[in-house]
N, CA, C and O atoms as a CHARMM CRD file, in Angstrom:
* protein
*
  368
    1    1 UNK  N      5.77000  -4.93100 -21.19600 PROA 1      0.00000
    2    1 UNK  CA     4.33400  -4.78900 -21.07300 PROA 1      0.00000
    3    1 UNK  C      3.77700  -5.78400 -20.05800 PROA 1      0.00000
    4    1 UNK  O      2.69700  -5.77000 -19.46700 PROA 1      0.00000
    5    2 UNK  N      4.65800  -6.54000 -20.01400 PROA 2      0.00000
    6    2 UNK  CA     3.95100  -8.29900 -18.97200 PROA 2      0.00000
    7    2 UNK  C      4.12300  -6.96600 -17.45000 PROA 2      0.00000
    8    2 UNK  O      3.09500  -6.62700 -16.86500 PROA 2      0.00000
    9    3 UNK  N      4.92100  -6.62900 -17.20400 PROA 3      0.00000
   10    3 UNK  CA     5.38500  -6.09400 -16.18700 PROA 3      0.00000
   11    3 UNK  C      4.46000  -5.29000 -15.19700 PROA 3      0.00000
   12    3 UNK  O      4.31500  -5.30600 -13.97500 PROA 3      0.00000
   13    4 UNK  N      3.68900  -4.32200 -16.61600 PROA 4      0.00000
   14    4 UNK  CA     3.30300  -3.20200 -16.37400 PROA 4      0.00000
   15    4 UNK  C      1.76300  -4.16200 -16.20300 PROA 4      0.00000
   16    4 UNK  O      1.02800  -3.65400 -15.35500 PROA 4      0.00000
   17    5 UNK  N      1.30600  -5.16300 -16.72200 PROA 5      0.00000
   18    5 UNK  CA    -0.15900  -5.87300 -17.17700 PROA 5      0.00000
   19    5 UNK  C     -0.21000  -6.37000 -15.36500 PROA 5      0.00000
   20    5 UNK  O     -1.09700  -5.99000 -14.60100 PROA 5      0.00000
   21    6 UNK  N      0.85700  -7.20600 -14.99800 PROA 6      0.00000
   22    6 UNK  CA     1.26300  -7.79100 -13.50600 PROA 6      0.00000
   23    6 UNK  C      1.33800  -6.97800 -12.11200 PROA 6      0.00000
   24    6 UNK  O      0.97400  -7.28600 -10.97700 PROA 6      0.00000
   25    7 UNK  N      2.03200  -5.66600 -12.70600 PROA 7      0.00000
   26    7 UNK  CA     1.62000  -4.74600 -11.77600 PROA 7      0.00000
   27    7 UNK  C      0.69400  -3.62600 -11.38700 PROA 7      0.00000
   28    7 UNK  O      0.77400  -2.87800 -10.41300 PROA 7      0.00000
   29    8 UNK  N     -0.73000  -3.68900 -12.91700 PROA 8      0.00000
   30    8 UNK  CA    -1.40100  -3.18700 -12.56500 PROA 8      0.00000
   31    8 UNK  C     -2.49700  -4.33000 -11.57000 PROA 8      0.00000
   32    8 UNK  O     -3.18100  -4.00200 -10.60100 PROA 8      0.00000
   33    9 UNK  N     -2.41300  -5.27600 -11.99400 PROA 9      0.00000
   34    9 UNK  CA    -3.08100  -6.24100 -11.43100 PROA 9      0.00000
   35    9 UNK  C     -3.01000  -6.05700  -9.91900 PROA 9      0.00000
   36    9 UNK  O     -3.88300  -5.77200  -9.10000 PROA 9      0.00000
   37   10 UNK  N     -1.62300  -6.32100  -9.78900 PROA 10     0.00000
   38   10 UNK  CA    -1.59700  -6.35400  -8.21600 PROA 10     0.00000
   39   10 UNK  C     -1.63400  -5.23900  -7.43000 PROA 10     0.00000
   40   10 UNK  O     -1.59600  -5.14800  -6.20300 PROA 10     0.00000
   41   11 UNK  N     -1.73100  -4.20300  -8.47500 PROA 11     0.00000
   42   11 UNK  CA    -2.31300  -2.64500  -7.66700 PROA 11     0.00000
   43   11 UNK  C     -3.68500  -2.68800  -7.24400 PROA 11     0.00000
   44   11 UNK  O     -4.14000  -2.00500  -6.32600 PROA 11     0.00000
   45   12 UNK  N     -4.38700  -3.58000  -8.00000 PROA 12     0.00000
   46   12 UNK  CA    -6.13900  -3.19900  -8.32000 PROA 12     0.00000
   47   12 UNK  C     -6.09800  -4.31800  -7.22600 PROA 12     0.00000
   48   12 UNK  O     -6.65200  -3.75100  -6.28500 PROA 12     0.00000
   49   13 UNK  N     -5.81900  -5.37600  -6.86400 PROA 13     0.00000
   50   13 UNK  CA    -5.72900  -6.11500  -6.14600 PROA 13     0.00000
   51   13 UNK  C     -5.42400  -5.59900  -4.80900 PROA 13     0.00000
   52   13 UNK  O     -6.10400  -5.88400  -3.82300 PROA 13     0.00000
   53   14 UNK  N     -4.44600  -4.87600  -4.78500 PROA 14     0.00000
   54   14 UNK  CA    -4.63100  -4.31700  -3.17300 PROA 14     0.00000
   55   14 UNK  C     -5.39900  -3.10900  -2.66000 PROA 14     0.00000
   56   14 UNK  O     -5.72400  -2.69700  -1.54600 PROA 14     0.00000
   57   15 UNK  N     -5.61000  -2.57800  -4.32300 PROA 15     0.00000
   58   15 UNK  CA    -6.53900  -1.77200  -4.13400 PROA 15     0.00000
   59   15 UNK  C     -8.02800  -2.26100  -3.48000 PROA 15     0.00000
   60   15 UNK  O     -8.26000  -2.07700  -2.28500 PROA 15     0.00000
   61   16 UNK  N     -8.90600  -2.83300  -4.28700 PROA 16     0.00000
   62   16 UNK  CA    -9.95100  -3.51300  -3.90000 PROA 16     0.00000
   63   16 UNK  C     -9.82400  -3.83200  -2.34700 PROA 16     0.00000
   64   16 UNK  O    -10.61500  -3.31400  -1.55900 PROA 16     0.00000
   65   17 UNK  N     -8.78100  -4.72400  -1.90100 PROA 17     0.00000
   66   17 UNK  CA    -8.81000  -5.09300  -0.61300 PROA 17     0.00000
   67   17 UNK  C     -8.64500  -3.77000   0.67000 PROA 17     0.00000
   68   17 UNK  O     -9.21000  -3.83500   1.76200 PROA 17     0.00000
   69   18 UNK  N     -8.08700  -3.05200   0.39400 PROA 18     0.00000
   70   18 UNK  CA    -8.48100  -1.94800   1.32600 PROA 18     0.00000
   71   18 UNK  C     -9.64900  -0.99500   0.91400 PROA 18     0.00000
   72   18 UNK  O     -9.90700  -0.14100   1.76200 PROA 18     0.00000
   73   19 UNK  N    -10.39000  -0.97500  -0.19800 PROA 19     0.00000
   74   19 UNK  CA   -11.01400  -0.50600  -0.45000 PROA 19     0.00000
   75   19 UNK  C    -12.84600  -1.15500   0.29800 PROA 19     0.00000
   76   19 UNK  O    -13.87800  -0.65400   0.74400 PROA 19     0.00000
   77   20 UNK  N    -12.26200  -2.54100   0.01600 PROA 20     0.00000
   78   20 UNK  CA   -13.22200  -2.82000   0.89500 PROA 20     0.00000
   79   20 UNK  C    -13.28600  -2.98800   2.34300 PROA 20     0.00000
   80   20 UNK  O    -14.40800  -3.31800   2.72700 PROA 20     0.00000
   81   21 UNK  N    -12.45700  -2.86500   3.20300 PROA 21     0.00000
   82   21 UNK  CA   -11.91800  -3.00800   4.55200 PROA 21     0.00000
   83   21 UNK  C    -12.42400  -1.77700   4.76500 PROA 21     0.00000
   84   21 UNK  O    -13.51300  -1.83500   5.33400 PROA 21     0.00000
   85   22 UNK  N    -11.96500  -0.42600   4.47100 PROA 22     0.00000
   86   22 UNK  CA   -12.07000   0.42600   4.82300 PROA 22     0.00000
   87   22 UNK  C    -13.39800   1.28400   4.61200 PROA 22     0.00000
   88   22 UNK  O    -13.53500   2.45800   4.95500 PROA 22     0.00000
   89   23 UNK  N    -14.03500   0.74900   4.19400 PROA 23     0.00000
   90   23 UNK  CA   -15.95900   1.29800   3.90700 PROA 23     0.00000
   91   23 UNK  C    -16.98100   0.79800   5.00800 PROA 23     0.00000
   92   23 UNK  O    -18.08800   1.19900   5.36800 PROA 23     0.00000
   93   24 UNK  N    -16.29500  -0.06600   5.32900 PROA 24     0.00000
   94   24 UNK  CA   -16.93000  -1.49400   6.31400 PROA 24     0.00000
   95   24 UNK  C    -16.80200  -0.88600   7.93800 PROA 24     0.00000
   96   24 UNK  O    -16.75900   0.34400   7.94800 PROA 24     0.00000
   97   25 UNK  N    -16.76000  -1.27300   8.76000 PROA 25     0.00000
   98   25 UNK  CA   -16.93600  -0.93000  10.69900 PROA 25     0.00000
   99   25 UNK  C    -16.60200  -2.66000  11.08700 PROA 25     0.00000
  100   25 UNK  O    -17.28100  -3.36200  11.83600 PROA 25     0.00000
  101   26 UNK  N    -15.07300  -3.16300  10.15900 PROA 26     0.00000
  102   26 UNK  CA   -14.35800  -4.20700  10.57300 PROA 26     0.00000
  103   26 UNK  C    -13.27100  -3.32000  11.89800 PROA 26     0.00000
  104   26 UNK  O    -12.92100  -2.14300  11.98300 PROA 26     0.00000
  105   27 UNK  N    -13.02700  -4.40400  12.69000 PROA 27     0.00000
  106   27 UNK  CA   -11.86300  -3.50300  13.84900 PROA 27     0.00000
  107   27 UNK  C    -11.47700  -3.35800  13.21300 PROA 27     0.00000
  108   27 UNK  O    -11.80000  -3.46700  12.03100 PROA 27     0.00000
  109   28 UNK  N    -10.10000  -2.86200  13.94400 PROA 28     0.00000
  110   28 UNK  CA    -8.65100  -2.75100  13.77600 PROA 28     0.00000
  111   28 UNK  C     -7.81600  -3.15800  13.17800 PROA 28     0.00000
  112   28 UNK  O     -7.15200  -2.79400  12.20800 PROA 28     0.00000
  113   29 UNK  N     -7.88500  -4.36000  14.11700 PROA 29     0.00000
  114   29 UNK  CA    -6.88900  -5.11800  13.62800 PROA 29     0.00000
  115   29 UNK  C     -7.36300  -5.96100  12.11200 PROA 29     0.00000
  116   29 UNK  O     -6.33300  -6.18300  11.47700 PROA 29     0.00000
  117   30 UNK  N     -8.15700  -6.29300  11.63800 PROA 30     0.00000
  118   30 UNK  CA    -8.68300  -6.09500  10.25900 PROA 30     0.00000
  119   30 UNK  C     -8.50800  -5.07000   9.57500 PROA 30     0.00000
  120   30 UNK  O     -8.19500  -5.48000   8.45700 PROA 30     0.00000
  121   31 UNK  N     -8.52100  -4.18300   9.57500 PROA 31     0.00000
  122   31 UNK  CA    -8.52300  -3.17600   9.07500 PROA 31     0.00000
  123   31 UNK  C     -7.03700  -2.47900   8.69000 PROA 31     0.00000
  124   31 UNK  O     -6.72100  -1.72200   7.77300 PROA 31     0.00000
  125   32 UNK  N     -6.01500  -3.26200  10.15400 PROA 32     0.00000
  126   32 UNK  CA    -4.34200  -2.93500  10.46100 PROA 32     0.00000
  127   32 UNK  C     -3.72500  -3.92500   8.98100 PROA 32     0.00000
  128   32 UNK  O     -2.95100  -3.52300   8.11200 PROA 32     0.00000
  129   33 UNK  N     -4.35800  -5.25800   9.09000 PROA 33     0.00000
  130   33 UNK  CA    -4.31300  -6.16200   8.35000 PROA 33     0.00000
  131   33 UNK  C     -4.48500  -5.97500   6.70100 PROA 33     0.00000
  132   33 UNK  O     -3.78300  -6.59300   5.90000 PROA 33     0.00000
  133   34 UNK  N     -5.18700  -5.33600   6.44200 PROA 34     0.00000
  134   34 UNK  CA    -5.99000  -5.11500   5.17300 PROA 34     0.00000
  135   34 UNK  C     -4.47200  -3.95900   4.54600 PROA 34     0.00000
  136   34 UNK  O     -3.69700  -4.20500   3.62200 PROA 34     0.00000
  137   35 UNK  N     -4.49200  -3.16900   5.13500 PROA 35     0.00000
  138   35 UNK  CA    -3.47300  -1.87500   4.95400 PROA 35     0.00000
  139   35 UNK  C     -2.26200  -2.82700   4.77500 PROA 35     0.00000
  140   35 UNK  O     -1.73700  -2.51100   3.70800 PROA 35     0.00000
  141   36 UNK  N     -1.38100  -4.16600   5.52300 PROA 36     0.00000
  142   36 UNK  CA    -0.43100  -4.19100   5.51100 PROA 36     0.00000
  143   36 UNK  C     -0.32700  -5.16600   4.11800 PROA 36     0.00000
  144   36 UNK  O      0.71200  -5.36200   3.48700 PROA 36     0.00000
  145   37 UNK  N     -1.26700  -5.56000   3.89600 PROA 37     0.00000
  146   37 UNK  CA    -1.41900  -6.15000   2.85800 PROA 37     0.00000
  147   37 UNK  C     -1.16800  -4.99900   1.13600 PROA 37     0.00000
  148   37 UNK  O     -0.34600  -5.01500   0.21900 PROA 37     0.00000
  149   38 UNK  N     -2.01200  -4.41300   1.36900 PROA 38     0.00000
  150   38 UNK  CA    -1.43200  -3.11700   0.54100 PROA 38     0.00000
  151   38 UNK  C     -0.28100  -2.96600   0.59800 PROA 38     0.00000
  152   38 UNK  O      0.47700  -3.36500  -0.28600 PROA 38     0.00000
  153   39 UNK  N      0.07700  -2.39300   1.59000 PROA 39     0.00000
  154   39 UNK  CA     1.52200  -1.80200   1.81500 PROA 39     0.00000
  155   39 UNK  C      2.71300  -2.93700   0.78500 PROA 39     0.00000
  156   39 UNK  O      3.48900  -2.63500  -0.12200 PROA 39     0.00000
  157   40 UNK  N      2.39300  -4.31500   1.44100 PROA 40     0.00000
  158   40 UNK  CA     3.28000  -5.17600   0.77100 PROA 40     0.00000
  159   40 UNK  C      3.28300  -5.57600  -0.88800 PROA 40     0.00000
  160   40 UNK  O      4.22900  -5.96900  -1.57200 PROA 40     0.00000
  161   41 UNK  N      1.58700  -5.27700  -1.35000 PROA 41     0.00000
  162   41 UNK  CA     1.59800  -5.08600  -2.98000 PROA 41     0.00000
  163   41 UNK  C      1.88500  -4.48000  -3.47500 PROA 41     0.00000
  164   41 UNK  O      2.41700  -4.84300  -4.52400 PROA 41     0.00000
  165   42 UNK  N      1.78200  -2.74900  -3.12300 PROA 42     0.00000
  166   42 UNK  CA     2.36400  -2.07200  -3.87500 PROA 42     0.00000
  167   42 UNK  C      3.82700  -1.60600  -3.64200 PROA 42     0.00000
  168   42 UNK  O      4.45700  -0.77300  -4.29400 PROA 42     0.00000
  169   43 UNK  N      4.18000  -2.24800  -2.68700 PROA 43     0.00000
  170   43 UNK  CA     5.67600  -2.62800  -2.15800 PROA 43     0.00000
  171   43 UNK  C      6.35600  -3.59700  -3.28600 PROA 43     0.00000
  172   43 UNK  O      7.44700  -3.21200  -3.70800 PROA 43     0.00000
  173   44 UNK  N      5.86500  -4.73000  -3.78300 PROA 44     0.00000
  174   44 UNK  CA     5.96900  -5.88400  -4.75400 PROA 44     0.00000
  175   44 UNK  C      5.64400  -4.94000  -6.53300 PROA 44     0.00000
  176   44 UNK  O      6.23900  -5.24900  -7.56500 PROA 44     0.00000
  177   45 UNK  N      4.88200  -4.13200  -6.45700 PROA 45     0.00000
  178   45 UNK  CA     4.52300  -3.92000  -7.95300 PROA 45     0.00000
  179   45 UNK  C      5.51800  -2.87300  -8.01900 PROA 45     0.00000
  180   45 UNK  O      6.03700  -2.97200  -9.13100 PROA 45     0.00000
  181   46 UNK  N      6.13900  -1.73600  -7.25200 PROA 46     0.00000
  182   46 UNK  CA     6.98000  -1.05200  -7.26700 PROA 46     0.00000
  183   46 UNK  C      8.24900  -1.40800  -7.47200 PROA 46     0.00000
  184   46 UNK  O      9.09400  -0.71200  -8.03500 PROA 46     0.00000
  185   47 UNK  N      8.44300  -2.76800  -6.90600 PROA 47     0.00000
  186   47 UNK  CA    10.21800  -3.33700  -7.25400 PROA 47     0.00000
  187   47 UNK  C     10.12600  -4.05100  -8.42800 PROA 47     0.00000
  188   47 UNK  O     11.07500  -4.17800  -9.20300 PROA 47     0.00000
  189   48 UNK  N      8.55300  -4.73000  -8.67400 PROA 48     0.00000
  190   48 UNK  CA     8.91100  -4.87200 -10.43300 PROA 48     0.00000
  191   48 UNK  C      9.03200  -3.67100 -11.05200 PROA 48     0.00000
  192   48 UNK  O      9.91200  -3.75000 -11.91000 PROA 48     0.00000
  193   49 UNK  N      8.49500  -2.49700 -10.99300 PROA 49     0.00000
  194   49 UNK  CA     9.00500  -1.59700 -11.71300 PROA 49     0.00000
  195   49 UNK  C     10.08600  -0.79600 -12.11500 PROA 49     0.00000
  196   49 UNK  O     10.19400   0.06600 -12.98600 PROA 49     0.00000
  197   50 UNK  N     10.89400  -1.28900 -11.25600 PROA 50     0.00000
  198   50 UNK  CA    12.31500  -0.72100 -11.02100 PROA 50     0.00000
  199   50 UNK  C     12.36400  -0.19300  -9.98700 PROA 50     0.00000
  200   50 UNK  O     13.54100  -0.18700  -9.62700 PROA 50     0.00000
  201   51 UNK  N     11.50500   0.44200  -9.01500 PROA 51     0.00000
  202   51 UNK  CA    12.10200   1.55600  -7.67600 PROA 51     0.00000
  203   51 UNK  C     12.82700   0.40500  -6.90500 PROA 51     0.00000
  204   51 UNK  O     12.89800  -0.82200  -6.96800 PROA 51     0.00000
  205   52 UNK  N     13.36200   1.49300  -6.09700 PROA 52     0.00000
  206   52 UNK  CA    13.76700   1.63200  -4.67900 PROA 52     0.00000
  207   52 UNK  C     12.54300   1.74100  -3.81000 PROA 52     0.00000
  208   52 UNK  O     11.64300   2.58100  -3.79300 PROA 52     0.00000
  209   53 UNK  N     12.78200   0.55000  -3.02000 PROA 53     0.00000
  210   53 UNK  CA    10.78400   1.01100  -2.32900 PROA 53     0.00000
  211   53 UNK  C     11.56500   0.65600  -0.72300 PROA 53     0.00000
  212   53 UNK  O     12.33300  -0.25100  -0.40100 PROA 53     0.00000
  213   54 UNK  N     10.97300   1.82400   0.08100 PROA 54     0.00000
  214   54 UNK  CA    11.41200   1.50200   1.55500 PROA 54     0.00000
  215   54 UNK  C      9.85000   1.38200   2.16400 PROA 54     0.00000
  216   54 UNK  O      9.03100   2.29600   2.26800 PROA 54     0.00000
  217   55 UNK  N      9.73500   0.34900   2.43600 PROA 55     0.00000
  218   55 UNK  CA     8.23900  -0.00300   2.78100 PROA 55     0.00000
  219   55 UNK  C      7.97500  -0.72900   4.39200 PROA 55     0.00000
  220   55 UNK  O      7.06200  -1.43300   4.82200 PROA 55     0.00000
  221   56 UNK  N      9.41700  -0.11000   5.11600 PROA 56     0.00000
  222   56 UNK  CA     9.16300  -0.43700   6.63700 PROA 56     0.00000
  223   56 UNK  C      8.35700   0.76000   7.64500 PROA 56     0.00000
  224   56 UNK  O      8.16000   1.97200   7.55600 PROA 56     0.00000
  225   57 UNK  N      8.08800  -0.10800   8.44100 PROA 57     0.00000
  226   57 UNK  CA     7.24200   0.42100   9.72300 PROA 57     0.00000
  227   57 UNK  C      7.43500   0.47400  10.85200 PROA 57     0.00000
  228   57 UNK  O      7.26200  -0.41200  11.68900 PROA 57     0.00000
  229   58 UNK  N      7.96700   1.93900  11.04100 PROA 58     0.00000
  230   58 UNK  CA     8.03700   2.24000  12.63800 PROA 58     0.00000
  231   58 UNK  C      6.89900   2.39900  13.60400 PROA 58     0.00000
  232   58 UNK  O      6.37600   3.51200  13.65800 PROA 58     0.00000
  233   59 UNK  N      6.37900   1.29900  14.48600 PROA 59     0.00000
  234   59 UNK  CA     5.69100   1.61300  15.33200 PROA 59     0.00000
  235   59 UNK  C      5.92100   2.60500  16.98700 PROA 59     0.00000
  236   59 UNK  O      5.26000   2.76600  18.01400 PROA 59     0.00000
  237   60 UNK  N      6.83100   2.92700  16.61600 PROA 60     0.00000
  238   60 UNK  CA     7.70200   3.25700  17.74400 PROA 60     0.00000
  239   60 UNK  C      7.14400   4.53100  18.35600 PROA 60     0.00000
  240   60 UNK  O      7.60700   5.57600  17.89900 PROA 60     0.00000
  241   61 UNK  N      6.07100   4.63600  19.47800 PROA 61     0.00000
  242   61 UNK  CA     5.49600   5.38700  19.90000 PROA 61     0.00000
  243   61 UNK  C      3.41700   5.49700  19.57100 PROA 61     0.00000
  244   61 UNK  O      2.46900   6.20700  19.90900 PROA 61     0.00000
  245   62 UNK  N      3.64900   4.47700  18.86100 PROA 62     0.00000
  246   62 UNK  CA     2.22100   3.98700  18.32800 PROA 62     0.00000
  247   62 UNK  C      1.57500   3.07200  19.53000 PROA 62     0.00000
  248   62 UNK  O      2.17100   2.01000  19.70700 PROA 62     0.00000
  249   63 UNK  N      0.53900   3.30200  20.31300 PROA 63     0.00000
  250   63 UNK  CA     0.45700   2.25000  21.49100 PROA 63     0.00000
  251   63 UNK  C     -0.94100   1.99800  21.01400 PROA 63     0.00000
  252   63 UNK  O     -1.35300   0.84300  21.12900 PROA 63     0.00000
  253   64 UNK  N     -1.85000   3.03800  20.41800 PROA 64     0.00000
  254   64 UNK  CA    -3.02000   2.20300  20.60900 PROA 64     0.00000
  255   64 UNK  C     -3.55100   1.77500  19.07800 PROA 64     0.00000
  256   64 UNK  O     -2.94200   2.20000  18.09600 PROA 64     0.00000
  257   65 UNK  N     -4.44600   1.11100  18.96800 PROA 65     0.00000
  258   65 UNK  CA    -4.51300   0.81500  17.90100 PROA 65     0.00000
  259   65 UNK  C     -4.88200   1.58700  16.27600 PROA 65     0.00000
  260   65 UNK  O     -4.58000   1.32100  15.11300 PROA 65     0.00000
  261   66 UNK  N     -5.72500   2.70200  16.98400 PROA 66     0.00000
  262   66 UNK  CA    -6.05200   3.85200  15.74300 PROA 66     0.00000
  263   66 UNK  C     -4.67000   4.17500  15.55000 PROA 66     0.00000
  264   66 UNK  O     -4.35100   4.29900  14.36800 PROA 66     0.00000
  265   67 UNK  N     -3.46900   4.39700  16.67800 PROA 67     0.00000
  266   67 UNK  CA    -2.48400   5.27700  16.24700 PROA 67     0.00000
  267   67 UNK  C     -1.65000   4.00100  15.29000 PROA 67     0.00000
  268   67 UNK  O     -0.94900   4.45300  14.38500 PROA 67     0.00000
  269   68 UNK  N     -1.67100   2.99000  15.38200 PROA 68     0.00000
  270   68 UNK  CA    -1.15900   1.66000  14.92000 PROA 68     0.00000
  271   68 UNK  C     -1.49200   1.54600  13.04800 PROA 68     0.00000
  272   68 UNK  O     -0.82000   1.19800  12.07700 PROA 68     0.00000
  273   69 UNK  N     -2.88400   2.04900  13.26000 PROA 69     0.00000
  274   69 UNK  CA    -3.45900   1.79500  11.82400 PROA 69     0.00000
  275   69 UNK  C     -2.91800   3.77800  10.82800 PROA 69     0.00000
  276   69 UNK  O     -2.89700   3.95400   9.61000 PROA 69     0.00000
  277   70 UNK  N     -2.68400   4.53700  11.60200 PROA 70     0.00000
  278   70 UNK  CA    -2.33300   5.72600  11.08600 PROA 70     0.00000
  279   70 UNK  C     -1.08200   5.67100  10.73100 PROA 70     0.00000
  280   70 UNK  O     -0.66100   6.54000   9.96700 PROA 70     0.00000
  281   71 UNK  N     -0.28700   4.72800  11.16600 PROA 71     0.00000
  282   71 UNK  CA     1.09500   4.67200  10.38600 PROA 71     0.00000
  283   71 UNK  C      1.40700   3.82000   9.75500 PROA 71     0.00000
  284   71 UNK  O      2.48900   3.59000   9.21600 PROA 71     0.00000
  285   72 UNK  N      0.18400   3.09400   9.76700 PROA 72     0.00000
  286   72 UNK  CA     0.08700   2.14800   8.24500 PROA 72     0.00000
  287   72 UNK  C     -0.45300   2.46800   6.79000 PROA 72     0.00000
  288   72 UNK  O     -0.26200   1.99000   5.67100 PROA 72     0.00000
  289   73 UNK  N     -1.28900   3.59600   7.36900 PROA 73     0.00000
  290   73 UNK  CA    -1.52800   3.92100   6.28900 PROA 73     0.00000
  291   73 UNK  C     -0.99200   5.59300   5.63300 PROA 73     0.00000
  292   73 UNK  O     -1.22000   6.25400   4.62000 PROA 73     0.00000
  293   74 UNK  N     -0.34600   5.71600   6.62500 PROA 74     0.00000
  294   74 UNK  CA     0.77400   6.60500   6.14400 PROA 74     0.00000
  295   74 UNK  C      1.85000   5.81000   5.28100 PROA 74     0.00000
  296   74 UNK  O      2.26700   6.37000   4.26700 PROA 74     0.00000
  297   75 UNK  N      2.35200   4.48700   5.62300 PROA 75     0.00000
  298   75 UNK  CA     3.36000   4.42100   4.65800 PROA 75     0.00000
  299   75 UNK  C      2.57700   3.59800   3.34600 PROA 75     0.00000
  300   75 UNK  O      3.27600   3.12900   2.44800 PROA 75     0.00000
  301   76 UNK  N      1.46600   3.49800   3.32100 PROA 76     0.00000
  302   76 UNK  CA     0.58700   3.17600   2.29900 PROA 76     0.00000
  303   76 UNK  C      0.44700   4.34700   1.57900 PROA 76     0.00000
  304   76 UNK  O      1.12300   4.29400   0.55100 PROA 76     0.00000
  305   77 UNK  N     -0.07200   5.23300   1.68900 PROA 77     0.00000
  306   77 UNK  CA    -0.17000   6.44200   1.29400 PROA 77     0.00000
  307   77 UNK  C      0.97700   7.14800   0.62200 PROA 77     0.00000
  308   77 UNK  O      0.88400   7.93000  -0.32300 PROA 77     0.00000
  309   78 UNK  N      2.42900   6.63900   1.44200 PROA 78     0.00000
  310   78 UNK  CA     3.67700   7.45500   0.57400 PROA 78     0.00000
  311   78 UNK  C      3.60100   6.62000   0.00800 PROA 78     0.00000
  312   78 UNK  O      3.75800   7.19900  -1.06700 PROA 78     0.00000
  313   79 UNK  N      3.39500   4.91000  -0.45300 PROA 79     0.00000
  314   79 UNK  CA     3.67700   4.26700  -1.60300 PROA 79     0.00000
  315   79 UNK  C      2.80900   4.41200  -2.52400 PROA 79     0.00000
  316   79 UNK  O      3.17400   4.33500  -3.69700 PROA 79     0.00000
  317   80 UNK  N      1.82400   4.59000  -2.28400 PROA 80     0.00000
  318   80 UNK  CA     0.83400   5.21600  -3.35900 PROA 80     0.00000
  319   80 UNK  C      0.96800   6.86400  -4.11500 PROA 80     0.00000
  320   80 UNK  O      0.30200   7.42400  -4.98500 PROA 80     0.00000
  321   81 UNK  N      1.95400   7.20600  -3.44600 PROA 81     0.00000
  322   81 UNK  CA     2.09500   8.25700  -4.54800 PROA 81     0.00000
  323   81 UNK  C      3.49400   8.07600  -5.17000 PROA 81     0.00000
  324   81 UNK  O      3.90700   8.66000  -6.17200 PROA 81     0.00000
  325   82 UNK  N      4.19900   7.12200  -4.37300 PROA 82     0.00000
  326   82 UNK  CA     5.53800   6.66000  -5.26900 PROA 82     0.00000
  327   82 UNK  C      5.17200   5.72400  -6.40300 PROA 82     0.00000
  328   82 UNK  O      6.04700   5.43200  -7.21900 PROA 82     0.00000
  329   83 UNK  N      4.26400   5.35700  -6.48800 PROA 83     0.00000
  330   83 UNK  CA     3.79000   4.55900  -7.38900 PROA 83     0.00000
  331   83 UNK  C      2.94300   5.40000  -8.10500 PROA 83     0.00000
  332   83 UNK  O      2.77900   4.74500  -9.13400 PROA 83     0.00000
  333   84 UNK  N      1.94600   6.98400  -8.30500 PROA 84     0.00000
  334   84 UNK  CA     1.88500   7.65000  -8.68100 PROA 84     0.00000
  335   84 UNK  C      2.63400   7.66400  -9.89900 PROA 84     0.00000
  336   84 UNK  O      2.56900   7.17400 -11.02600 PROA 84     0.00000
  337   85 UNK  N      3.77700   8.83300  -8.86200 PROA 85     0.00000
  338   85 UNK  CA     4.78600   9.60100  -9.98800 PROA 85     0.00000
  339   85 UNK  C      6.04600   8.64500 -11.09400 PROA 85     0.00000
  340   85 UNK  O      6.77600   9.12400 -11.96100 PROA 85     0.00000
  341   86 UNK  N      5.89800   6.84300 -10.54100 PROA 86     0.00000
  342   86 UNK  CA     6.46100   6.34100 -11.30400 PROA 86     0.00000
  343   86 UNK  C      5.65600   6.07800 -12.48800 PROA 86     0.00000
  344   86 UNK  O      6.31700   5.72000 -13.46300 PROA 86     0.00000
  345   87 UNK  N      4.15200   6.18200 -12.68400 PROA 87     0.00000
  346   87 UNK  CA     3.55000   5.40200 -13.30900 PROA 87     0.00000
  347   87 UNK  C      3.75200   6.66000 -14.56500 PROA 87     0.00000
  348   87 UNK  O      4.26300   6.54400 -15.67900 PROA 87     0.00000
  349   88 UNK  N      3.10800   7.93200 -13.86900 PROA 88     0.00000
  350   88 UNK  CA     2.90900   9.15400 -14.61300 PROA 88     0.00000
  351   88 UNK  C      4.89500   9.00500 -15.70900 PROA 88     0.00000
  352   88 UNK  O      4.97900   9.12100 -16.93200 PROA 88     0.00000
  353   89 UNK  N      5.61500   8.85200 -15.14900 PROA 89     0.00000
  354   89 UNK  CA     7.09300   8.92500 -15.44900 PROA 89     0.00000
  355   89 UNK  C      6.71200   7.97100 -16.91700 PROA 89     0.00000
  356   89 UNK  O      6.68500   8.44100 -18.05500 PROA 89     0.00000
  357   90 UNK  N      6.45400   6.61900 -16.56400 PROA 90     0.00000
  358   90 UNK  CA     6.23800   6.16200 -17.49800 PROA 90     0.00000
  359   90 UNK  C      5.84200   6.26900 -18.85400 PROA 90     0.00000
  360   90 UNK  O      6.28100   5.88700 -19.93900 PROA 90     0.00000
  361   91 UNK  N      4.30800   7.28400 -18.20000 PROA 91     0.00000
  362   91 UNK  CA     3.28800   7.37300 -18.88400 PROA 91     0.00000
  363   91 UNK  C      3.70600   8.43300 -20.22600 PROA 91     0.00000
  364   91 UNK  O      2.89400   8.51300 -21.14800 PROA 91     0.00000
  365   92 UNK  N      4.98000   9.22400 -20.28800 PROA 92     0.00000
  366   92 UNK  CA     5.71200  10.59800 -20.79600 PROA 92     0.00000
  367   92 UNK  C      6.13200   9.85000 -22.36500 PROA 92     0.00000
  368   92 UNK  O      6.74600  10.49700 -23.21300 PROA 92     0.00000
């Protein structure tokens, strides 16, 4: 239960922080920032849970910065539903 209490925390925690980044008309790179921060919490609340979490980033063909922040929050986005269907798994 500590597990599940720790990693909702640090969900709501990275939640909030892109939640507020992203309502706001902060650049980019704030905004690139805010996401990678996510990325790395629910990267962290996922390996306490047991997954397998692949939470790297190919920029490779990304030059400008919108395209920079779209594949951040693409792999935000697949961890948020890997963290989804683990929670729901749980939840059974």
């Amino acid at each position: 239960m500590k597990t599940l209490t720790k990693a909702a925390l640090t969900l709501l925690t990275a939640t909030v922080m892109t939640s507020a980044f992203a309502g706001s008309d902060d650049n980019y790179s704030d905004r690139i920032q805010s996401t990678k921060a996510g990325i790395e919490a629910l990267s962290n609340t996922l390996e306490n849970m047991g997954a397998t979490v692949d939470a790297s980033v190919d920029l490779n063909g990304a030059y400008t910065p919108s395209q920079k922040e779209a594949v951040y929050t693409e792999v935000y986005s697949n961890l948020q539903d890997q963290f989804d269907a683990l929670h729901a798994q749980s939840a059974e």
